[in-house]
N, CA, C, O and CB atoms as a CASP TS submission, in Angstrom:
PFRMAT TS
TARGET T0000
AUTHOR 0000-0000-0000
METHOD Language model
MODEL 1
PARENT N/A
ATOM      1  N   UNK     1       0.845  -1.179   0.000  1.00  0.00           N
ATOM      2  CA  UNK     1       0.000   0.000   0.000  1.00  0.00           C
ATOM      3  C   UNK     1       0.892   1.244   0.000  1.00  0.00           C
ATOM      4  O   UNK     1       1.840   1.412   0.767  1.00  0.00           O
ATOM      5  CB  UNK     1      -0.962  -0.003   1.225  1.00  0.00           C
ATOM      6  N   UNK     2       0.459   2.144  -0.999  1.00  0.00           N
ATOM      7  CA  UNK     2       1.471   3.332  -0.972  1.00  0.00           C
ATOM      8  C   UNK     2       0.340   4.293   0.204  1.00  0.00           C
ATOM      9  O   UNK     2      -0.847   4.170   0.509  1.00  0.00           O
ATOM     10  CB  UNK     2       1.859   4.198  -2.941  1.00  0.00           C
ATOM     11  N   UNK     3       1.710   5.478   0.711  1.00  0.00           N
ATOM     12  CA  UNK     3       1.161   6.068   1.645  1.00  0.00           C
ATOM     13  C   UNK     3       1.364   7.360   1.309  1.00  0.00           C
ATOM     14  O   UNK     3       2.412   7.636   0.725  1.00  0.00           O
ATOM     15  CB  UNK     3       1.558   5.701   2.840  1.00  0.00           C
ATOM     16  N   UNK     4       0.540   8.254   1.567  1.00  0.00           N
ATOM     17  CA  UNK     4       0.244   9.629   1.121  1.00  0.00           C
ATOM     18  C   UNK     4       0.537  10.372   1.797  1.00  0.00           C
ATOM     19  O   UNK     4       0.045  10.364   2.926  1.00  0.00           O
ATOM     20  CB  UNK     4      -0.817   9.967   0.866  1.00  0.00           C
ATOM     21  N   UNK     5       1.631  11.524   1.358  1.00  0.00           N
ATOM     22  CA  UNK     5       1.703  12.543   2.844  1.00  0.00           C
ATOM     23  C   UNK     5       0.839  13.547   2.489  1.00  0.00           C
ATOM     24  O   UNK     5       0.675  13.852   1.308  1.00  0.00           O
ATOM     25  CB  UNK     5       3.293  13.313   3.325  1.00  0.00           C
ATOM     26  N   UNK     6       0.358  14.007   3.254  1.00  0.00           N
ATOM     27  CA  UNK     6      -0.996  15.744   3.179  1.00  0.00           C
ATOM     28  C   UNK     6       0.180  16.814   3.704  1.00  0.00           C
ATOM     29  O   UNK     6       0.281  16.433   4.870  1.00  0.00           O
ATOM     30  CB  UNK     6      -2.979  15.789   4.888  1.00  0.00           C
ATOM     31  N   UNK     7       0.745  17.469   3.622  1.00  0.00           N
ATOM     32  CA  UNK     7       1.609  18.443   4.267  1.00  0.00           C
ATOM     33  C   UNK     7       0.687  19.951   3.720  1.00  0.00           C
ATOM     34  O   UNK     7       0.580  20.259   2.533  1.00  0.00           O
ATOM     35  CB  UNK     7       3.475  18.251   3.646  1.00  0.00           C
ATOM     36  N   UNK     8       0.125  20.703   4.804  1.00  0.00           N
ATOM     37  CA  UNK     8      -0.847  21.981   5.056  1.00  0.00           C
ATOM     38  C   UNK     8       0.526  23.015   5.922  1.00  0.00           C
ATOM     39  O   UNK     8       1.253  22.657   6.849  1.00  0.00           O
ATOM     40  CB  UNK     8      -2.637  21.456   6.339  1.00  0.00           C
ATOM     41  N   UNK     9       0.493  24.256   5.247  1.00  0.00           N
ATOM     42  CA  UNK     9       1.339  24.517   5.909  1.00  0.00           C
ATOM     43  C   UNK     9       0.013  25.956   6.533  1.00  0.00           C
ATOM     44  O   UNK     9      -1.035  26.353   6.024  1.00  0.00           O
ATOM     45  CB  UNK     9       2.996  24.707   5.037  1.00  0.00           C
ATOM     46  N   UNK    10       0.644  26.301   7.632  1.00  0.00           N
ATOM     47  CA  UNK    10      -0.646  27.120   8.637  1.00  0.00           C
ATOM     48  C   UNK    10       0.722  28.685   9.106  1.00  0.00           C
ATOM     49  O   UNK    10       1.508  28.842  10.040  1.00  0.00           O
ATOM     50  CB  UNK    10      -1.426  25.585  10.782  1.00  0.00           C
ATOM     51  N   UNK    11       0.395  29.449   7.973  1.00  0.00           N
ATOM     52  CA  UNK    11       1.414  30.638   8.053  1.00  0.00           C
ATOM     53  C   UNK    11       0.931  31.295   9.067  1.00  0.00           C
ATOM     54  O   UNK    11       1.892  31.774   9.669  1.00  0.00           O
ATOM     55  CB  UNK    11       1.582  31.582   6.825  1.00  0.00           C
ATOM     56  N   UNK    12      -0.268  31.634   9.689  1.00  0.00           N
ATOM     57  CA  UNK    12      -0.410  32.431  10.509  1.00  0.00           C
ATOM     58  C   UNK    12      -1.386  32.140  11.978  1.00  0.00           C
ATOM     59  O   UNK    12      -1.877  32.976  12.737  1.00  0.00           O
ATOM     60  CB  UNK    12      -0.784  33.386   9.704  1.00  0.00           C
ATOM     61  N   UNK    13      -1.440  30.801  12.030  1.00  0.00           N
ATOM     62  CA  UNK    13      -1.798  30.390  13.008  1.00  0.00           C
ATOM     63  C   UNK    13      -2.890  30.797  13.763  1.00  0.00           C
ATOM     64  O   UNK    13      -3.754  31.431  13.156  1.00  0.00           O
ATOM     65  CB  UNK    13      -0.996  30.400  13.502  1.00  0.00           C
ATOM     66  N   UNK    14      -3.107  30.506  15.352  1.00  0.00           N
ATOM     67  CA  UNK    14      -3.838  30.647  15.642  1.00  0.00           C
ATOM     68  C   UNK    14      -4.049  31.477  17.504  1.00  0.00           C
ATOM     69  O   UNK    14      -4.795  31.669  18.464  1.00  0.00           O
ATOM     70  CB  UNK    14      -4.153  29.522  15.136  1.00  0.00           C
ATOM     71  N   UNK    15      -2.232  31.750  16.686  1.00  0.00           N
ATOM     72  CA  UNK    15      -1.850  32.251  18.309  1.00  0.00           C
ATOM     73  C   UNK    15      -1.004  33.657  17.652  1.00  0.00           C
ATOM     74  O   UNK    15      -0.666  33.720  16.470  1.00  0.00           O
ATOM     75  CB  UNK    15      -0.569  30.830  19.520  1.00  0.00           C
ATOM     76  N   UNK    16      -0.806  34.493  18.431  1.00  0.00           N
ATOM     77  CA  UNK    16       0.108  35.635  18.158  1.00  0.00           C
ATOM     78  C   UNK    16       1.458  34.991  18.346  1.00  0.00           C
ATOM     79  O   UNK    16       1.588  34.375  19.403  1.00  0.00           O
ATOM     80  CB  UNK    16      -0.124  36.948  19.144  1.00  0.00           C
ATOM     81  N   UNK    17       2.439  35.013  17.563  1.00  0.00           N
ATOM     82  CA  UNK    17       3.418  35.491  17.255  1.00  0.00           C
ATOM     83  C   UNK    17       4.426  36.258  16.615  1.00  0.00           C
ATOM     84  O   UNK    17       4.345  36.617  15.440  1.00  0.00           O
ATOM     85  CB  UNK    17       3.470  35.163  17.270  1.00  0.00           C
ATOM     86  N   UNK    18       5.364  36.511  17.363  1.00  0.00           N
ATOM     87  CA  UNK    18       6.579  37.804  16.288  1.00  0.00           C
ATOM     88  C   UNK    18       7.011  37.578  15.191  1.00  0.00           C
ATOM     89  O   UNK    18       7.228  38.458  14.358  1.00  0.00           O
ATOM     90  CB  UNK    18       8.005  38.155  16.756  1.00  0.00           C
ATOM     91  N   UNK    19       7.278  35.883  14.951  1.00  0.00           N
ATOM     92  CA  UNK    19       7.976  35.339  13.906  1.00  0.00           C
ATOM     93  C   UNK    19       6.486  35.429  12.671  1.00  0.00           C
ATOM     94  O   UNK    19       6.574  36.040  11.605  1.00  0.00           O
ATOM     95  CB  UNK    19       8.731  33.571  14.415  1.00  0.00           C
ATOM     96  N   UNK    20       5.414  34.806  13.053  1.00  0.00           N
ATOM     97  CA  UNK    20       4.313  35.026  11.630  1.00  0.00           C
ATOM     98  C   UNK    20       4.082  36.216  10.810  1.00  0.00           C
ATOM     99  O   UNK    20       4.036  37.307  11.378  1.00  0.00           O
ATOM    100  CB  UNK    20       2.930  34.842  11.999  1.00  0.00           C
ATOM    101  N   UNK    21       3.933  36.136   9.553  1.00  0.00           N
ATOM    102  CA  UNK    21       4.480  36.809   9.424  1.00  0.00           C
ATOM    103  C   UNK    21       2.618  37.608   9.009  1.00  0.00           C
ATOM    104  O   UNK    21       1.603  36.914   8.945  1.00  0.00           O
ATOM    105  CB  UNK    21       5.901  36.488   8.590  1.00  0.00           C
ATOM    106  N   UNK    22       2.656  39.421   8.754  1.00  0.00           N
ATOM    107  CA  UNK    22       1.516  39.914   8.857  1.00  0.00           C
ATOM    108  C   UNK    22       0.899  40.862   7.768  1.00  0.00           C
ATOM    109  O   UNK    22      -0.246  41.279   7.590  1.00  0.00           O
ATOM    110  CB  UNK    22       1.571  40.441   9.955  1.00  0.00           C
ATOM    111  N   UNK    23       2.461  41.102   6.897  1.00  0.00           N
ATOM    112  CA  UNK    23       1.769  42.346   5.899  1.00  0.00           C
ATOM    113  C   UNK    23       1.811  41.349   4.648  1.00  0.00           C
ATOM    114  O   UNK    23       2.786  40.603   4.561  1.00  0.00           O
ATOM    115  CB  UNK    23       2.841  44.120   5.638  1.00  0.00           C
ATOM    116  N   UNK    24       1.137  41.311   3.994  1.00  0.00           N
ATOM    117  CA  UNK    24       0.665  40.952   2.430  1.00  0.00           C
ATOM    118  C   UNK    24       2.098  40.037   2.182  1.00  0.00           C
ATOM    119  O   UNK    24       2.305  38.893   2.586  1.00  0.00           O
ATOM    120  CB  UNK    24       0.404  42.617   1.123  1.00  0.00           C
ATOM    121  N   UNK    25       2.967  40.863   1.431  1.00  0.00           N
ATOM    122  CA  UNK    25       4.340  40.855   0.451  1.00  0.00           C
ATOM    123  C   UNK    25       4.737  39.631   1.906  1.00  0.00           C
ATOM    124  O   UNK    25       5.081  38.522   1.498  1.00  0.00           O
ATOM    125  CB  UNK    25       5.612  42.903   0.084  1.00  0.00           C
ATOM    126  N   UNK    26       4.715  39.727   2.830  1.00  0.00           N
ATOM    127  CA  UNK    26       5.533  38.472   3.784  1.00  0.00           C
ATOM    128  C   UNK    26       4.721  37.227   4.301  1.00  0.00           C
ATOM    129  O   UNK    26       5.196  36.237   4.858  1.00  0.00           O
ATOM    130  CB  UNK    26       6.124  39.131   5.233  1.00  0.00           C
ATOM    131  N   UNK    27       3.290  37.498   3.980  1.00  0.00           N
ATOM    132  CA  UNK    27       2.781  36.511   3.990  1.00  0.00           C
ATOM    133  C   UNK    27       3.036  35.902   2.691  1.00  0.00           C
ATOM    134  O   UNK    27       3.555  34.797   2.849  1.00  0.00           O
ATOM    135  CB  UNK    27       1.602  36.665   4.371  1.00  0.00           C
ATOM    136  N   UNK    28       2.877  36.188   1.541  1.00  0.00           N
ATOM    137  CA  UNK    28       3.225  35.878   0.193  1.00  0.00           C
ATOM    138  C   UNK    28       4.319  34.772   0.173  1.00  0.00           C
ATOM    139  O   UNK    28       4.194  33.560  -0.003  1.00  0.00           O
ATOM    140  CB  UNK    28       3.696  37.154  -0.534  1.00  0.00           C
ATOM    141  N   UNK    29       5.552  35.612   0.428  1.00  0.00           N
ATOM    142  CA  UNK    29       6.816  35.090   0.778  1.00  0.00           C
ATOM    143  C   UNK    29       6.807  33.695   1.631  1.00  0.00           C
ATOM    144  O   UNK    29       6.981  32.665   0.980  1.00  0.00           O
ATOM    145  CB  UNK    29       7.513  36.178   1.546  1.00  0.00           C
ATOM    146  N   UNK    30       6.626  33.595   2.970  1.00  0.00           N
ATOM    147  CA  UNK    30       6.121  32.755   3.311  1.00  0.00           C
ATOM    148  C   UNK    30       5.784  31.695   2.657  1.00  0.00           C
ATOM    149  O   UNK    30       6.432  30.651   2.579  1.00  0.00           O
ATOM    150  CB  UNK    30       5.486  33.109   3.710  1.00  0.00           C
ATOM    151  N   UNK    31       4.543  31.993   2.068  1.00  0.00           N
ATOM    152  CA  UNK    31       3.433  30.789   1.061  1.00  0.00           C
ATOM    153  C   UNK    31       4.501  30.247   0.417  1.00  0.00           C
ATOM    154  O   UNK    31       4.882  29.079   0.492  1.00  0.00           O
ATOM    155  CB  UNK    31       2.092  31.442  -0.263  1.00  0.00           C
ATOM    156  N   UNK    32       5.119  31.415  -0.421  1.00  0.00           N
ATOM    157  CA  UNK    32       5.717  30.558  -1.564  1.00  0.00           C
ATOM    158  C   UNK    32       7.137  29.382  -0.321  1.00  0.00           C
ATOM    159  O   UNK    32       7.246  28.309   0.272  1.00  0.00           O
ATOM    160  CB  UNK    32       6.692  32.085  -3.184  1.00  0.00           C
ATOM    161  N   UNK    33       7.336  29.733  -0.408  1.00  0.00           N
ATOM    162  CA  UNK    33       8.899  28.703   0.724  1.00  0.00           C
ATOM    163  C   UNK    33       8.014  27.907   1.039  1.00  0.00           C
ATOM    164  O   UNK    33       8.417  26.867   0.519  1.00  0.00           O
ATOM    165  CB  UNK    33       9.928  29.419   2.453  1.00  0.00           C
ATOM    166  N   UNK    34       6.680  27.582   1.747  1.00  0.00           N
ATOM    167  CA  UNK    34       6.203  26.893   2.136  1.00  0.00           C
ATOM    168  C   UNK    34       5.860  25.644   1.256  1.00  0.00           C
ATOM    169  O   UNK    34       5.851  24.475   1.642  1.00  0.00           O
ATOM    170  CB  UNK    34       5.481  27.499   2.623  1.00  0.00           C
ATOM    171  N   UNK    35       5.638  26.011   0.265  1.00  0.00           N
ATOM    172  CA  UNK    35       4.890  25.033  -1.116  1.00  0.00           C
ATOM    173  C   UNK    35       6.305  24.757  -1.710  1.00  0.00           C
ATOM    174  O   UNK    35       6.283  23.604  -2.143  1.00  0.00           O
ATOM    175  CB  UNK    35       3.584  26.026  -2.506  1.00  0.00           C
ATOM    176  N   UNK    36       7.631  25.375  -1.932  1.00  0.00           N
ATOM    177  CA  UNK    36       9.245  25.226  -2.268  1.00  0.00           C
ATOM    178  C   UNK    36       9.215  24.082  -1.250  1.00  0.00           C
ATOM    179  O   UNK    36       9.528  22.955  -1.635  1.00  0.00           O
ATOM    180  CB  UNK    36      10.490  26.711  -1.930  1.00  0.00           C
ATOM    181  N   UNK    37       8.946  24.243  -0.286  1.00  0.00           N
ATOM    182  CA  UNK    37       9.373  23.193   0.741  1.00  0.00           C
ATOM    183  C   UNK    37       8.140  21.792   1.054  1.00  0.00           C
ATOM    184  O   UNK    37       8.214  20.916   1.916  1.00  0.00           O
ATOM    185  CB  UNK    37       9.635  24.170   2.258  1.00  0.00           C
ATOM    186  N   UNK    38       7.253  21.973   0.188  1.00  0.00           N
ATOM    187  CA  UNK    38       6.571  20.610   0.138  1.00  0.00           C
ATOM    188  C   UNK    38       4.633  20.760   0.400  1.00  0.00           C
ATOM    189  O   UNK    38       3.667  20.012   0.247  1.00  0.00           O
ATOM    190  CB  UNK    38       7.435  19.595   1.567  1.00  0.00           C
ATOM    191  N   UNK    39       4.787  21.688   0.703  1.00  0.00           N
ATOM    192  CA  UNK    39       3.320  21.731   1.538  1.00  0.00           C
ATOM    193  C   UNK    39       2.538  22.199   0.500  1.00  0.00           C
ATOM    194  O   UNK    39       2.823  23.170  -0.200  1.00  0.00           O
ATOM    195  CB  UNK    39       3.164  22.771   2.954  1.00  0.00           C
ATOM    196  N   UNK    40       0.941  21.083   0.338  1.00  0.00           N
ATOM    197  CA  UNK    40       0.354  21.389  -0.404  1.00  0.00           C
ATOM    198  C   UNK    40      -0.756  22.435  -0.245  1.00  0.00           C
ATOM    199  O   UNK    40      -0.589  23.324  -1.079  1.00  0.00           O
ATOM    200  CB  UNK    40       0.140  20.463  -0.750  1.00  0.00           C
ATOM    201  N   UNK    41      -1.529  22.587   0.313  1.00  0.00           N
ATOM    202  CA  UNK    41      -2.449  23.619   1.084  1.00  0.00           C
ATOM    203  C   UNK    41      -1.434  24.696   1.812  1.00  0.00           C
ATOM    204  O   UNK    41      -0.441  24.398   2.475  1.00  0.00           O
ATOM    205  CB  UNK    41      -3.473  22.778   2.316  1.00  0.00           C
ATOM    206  N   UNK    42      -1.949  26.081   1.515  1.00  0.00           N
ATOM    207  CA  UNK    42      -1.538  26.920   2.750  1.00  0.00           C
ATOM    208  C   UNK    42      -2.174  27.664   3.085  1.00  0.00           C
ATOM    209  O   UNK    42      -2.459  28.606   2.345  1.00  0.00           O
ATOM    210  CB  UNK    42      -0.590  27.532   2.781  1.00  0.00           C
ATOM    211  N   UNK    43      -2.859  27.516   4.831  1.00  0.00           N
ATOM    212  CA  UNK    43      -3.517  28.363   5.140  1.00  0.00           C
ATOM    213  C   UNK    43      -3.291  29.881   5.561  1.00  0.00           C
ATOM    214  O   UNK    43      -2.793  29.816   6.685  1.00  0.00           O
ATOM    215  CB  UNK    43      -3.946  27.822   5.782  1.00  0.00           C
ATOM    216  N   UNK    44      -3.386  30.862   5.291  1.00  0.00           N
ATOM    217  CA  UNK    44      -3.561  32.318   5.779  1.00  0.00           C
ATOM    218  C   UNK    44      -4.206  33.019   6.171  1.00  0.00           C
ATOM    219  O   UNK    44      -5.357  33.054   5.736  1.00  0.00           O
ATOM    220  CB  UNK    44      -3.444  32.911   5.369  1.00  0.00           C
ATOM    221  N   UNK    45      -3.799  33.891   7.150  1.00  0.00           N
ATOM    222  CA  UNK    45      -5.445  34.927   7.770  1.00  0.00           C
ATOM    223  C   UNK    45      -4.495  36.265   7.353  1.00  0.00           C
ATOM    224  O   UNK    45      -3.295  36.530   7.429  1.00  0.00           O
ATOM    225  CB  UNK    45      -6.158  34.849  10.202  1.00  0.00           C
ATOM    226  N   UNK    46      -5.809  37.016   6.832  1.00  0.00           N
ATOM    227  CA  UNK    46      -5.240  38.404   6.599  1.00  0.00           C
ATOM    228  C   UNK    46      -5.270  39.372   7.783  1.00  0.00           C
ATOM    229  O   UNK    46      -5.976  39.131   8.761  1.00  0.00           O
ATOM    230  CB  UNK    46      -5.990  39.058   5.483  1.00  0.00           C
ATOM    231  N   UNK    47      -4.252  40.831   7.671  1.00  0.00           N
ATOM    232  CA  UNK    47      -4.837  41.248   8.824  1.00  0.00           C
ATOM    233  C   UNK    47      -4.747  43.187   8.557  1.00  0.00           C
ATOM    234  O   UNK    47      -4.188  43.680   7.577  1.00  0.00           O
ATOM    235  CB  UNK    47      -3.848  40.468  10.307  1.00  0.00           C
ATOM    236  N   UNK    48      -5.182  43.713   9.263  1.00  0.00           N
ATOM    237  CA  UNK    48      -5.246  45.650   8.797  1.00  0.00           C
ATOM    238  C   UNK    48      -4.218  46.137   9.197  1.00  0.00           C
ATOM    239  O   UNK    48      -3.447  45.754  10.077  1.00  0.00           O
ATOM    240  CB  UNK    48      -6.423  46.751   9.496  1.00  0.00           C
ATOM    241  N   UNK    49      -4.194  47.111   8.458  1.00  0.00           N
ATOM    242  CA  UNK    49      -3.049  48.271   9.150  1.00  0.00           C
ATOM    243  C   UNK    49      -2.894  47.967  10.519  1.00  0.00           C
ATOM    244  O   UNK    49      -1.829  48.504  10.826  1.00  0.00           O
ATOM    245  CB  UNK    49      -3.530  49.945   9.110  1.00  0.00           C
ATOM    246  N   UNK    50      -3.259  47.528  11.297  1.00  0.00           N
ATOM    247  CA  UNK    50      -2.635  47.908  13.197  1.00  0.00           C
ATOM    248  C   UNK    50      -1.528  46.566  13.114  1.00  0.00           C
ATOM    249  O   UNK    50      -0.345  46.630  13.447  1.00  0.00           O
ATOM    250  CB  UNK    50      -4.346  47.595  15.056  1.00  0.00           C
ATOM    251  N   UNK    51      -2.389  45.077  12.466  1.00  0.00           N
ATOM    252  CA  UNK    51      -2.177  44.340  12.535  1.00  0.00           C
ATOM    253  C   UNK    51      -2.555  43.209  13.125  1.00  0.00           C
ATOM    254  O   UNK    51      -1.908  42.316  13.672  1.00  0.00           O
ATOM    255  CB  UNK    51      -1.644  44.623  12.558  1.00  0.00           C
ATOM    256  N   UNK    52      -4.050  43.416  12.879  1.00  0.00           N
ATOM    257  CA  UNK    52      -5.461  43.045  14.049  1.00  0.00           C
ATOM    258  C   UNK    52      -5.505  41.604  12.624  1.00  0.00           C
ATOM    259  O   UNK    52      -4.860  41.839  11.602  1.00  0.00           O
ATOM    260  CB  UNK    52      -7.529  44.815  14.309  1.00  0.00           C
ATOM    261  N   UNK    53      -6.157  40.466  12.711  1.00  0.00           N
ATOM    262  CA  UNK    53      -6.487  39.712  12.337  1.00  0.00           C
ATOM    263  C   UNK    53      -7.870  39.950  11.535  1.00  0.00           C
ATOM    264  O   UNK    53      -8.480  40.635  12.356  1.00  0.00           O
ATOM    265  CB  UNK    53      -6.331  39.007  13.212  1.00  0.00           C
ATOM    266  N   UNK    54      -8.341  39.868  10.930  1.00  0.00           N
ATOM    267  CA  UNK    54      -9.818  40.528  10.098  1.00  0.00           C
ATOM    268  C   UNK    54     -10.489  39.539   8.683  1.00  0.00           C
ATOM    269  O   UNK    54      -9.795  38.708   8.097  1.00  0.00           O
ATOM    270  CB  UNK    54      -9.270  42.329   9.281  1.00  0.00           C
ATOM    271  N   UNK    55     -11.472  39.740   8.435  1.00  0.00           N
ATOM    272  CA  UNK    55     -12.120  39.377   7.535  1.00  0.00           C
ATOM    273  C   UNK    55     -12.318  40.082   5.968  1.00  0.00           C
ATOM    274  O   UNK    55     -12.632  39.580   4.889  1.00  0.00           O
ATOM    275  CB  UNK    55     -13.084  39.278   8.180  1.00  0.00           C
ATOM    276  N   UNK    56     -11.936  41.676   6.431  1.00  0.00           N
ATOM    277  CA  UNK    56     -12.759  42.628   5.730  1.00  0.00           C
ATOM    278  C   UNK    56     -11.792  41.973   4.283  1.00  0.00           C
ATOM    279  O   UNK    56     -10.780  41.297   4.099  1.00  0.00           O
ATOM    280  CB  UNK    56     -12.680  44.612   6.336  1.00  0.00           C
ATOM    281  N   UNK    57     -12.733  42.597   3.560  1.00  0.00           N
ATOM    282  CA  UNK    57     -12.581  41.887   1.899  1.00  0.00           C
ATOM    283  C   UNK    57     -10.975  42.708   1.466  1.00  0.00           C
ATOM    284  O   UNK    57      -9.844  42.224   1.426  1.00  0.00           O
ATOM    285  CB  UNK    57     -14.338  42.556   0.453  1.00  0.00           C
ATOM    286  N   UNK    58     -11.365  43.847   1.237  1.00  0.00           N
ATOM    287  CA  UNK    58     -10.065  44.749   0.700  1.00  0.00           C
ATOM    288  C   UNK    58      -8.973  43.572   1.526  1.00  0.00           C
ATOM    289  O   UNK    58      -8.735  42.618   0.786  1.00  0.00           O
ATOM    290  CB  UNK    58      -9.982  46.866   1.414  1.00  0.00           C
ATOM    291  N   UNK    59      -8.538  43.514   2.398  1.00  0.00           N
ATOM    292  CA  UNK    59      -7.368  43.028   3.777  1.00  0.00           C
ATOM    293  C   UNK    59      -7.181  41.306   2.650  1.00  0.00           C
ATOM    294  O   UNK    59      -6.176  40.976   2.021  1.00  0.00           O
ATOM    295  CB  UNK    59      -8.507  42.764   6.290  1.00  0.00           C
ATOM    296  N   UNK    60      -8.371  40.620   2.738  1.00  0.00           N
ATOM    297  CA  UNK    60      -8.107  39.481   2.170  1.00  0.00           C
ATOM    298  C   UNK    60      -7.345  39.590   0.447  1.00  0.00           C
ATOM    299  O   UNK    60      -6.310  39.128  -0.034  1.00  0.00           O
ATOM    300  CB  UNK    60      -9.548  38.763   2.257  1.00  0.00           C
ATOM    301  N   UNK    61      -8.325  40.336  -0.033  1.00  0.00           N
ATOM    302  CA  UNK    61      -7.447  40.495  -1.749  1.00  0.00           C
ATOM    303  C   UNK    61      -6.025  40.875  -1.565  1.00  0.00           C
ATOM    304  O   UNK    61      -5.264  40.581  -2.488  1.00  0.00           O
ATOM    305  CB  UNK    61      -8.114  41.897  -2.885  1.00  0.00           C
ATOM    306  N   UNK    62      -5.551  41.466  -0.550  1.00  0.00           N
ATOM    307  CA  UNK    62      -4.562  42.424  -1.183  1.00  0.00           C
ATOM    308  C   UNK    62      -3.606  40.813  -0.574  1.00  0.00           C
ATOM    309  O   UNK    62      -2.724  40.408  -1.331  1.00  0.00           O
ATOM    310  CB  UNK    62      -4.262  44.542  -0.410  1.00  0.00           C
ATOM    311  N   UNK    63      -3.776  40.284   0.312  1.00  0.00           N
ATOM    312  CA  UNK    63      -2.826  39.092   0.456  1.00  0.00           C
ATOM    313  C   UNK    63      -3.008  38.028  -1.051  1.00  0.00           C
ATOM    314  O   UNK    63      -2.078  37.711  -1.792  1.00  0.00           O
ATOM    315  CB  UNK    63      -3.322  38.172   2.067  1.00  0.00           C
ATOM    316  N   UNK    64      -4.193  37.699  -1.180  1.00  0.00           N
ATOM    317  CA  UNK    64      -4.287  36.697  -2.476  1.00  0.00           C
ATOM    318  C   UNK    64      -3.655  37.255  -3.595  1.00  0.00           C
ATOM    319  O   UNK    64      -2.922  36.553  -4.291  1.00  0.00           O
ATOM    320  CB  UNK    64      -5.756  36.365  -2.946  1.00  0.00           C
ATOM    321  N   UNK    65      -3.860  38.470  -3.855  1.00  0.00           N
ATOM    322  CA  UNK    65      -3.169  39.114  -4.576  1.00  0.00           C
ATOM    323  C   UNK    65      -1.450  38.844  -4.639  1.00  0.00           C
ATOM    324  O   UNK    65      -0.714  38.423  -5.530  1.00  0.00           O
ATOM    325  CB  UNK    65      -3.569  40.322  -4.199  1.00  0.00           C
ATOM    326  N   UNK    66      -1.250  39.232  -3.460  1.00  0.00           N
ATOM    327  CA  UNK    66       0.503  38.959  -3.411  1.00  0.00           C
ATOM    328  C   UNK    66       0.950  37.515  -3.514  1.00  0.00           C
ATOM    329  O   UNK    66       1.946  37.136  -4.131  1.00  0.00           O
ATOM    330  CB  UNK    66       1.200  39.466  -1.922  1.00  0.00           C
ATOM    331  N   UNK    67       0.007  36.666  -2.766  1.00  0.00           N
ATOM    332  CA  UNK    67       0.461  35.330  -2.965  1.00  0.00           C
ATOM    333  C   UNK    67       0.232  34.826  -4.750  1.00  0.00           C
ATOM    334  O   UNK    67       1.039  33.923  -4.970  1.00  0.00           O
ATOM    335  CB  UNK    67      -0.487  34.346  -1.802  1.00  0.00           C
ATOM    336  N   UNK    68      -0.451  35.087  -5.783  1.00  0.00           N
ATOM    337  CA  UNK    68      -0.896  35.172  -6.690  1.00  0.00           C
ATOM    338  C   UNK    68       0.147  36.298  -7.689  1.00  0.00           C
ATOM    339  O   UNK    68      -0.005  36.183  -8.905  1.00  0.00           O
ATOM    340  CB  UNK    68      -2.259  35.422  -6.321  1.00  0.00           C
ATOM    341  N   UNK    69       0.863  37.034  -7.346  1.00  0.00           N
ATOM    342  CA  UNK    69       1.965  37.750  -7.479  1.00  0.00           C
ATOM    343  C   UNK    69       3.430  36.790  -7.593  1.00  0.00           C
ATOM    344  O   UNK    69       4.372  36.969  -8.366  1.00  0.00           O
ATOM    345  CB  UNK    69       1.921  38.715  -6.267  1.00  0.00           C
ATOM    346  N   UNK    70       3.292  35.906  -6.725  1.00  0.00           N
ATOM    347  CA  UNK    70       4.742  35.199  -7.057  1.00  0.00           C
ATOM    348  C   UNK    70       3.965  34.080  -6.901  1.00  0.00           C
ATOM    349  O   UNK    70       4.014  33.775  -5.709  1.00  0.00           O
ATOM    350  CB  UNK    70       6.267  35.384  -6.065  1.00  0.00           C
ATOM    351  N   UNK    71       3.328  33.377  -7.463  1.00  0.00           N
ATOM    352  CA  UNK    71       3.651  31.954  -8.046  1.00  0.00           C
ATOM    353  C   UNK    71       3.352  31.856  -9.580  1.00  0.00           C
ATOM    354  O   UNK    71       3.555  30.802 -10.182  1.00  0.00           O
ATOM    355  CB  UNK    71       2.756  30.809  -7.281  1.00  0.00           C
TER
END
């Protein structure tokens, strides 16, 4: 039986940290190394100017955008 790896890589988690990364262009960055390095899914949360975590639409495009920018 062959065995399947799932590798999801989770750029911005679900906890605050210094190292995740938060503006567009470094979440981007991120993604891409992440998928260079094997991982098929990558999850991201966008976040606003302060650096608050958010939904709002503009906040989400401008990351898809960048990730969509380099691949």
């Amino acid at each position: 039986m062959e065995t399947t790896i799932f590798l999801q890589a989770a750029l911005t988690g679900d906890r605050i940290h210094p190292a995740a990364p938060r503006h567009p262009t470094a979440i981007a960055e991120a993604a891409l190394a992440a998928v260079d390095a094997g991982a098929q899914p990558v999850h991201v949360h966008a976040f606003d100017d302060a650096g608050r975590e958010t939904l709002d639409g503009a906040a989400c495009a401008k990351v898809l955008r960048a990730i969509r920018a380099l691949s």
